[in-house]
Every structure is written in structure tokens, then in C-alpha cells.
C-alpha positions as CSV (number, residue, x, y, z in Angstrom):
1,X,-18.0,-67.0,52.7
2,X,-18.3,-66.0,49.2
3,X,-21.6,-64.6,49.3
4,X,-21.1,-63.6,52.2
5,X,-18.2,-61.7,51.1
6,X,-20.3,-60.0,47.8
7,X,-23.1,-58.7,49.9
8,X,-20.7,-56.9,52.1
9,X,-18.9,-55.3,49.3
10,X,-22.4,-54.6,47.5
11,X,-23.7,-53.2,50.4
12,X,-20.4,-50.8,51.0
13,X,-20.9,-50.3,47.2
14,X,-24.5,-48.5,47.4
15,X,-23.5,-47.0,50.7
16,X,-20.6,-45.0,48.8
17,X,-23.4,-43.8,46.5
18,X,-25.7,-43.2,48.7
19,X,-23.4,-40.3,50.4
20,X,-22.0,-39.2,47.2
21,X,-25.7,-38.1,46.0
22,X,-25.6,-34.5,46.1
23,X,-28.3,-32.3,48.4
24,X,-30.8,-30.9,46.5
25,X,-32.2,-27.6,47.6
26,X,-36.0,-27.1,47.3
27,X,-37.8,-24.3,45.7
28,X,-36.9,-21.3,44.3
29,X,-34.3,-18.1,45.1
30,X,-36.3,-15.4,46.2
31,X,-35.4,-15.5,49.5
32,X,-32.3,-16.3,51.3
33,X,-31.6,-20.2,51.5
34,X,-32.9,-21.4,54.8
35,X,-32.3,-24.7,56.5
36,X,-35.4,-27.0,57.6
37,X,-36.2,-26.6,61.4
38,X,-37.2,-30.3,61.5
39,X,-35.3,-32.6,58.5
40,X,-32.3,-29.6,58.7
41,X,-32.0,-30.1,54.8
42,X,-31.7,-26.8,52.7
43,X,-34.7,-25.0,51.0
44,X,-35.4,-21.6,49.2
45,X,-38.8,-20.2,51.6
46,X,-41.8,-19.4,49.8
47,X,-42.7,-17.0,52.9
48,X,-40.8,-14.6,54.9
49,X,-42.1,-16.7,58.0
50,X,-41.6,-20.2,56.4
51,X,-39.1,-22.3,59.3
52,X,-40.0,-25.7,57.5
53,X,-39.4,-27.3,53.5
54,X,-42.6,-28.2,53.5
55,X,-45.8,-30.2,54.9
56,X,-44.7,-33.5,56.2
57,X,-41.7,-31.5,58.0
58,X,-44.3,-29.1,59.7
59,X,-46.6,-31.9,60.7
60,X,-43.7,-33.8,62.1
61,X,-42.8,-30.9,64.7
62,X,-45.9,-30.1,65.8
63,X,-47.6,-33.6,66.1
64,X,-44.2,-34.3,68.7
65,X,-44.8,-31.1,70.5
66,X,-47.9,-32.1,70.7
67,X,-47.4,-35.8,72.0
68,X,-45.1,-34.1,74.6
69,X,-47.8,-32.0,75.9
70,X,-50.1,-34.7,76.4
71,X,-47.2,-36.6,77.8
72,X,-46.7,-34.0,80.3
73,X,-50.0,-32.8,81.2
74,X,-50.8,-36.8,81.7
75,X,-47.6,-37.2,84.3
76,X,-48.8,-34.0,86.1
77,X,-52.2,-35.2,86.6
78,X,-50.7,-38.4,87.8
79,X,-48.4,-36.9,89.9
80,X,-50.3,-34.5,91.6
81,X,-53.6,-36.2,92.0
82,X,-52.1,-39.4,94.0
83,X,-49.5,-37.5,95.4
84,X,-46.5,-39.1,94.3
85,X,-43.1,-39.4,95.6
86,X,-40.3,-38.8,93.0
87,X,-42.2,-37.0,91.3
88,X,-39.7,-34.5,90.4
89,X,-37.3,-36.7,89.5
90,X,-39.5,-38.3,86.9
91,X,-40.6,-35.0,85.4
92,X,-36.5,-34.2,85.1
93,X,-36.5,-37.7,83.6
94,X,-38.9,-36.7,80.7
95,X,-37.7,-33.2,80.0
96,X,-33.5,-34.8,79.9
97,X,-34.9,-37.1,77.6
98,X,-36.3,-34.4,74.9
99,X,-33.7,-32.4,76.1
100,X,-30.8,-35.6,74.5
101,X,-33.5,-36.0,71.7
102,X,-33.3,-32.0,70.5
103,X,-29.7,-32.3,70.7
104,X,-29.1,-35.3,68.6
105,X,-31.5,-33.2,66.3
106,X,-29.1,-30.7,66.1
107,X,-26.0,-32.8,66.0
108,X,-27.9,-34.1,62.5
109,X,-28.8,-31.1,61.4
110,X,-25.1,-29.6,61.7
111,X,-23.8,-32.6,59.6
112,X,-26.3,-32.6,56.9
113,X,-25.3,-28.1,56.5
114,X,-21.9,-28.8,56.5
115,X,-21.9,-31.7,53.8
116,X,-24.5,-29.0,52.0
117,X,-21.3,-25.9,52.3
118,X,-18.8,-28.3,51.5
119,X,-20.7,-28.8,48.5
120,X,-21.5,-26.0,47.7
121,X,-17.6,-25.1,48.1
122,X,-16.8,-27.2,46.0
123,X,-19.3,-26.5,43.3
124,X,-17.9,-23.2,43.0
């Protein structure tokens, strides 16, 4: 039970440190600070049209939107070339899926810019 014991408190150990690392915002202040459309961590935009922090964050979103479209233009082909019953139901199936996906997205994305204004709150 002794070891047992230890890793529990070393892992609860690097778990406090882990969340008391501070957010570090990206770039530089130009523009108004921005949160990340994808990762929802903070970042200073290069652009005026910039939605993202950077490369892997913009490749992330689109290479989803684009597995959805394929996964939705194959279900419509299957659907509507055998005819399917339930069809509909499936489609709503797929969409309430992304749909719980984009707002568990959010739901992160709200928690990561409130630690980031407390923060900053208490920076100040």
C-alpha cells in the first residue's frame, strides 16, 4: 500500500503544477488579444483575419470539417441510392453527434478564457 500510496500523492503532486502553470499568450500586441477558434487558448493575431494561433490549430479544423463532409456526402449516397429506411434518423444521428462534439468544444474553450481572466486579474 505504500507505493501505492506515493504514486497517488506524486501524481496529485504534478497535477497541482500542472494547473498552476500560467497561460502563455502567443505573439505580439498589435492587435487585440484573440482566443484560438480551435485549442480556445489566447494569442496576439498577426492578421486582421487570423481566427487560429497558428498552423496545427488551422489544420486541425479544417481536416474535421473536412472528414465530416466526406462523412456526410458518403451517408447521402448510401442513403439515397438503396433507398433506405431511417434514413433521417441516421442523418440526425450524425449532425447531434457534431452538434455534442462543438459544444463540449466550447464548454473547453470557456474554462481555458476564464482561468486566462482570472489570471490576468490577478496579475494586475
Amino acid at each position: 500500500m505504500d507505493a501505492m500510496e506515493s504514486l497517488a500523492t506524486e501524481s496529485r503532486r504534478r497535477h497541482a503544477a500542472q494547473a498552476a502553470k500560467p497561460i502563455v499568450v502567443r505573439g505580439a500586441p498589435p492587435l487585440p488579444m484573440r482566443y484560438c477558434g480551435e485549442c480556445g487558448n489566447p494569442y496576439w493575431p498577426t492578421r486582421q483575419d487570423q481566427d487560429f494561433c497558428g498552423t496545427a490549430c488551422r489544420q486541425n479544423f479544417h481536416k474535421r470539417r473536412y472528414q465530416r463532409g466526406a462523412e456526410l456526402y458518403d451517408f447521402a449516397m448510401d442513403w439515397r441510392g438503396k433507398r433506405r429506411k431511417g434514413g433521417f434518423t441516421e442523418f440526425c444521428r450524425i449532425v447531434d453527434e457534431w452538434l455534442r462534439d462543438e459544444r463540449d468544444r466550447r464548454a473547453r474553450h470557456a474554462k481555458i478564457r476564464e482561468a486566462h481572466q482570472r489570471q490576468i486579474k490577478g496579475g494586475q
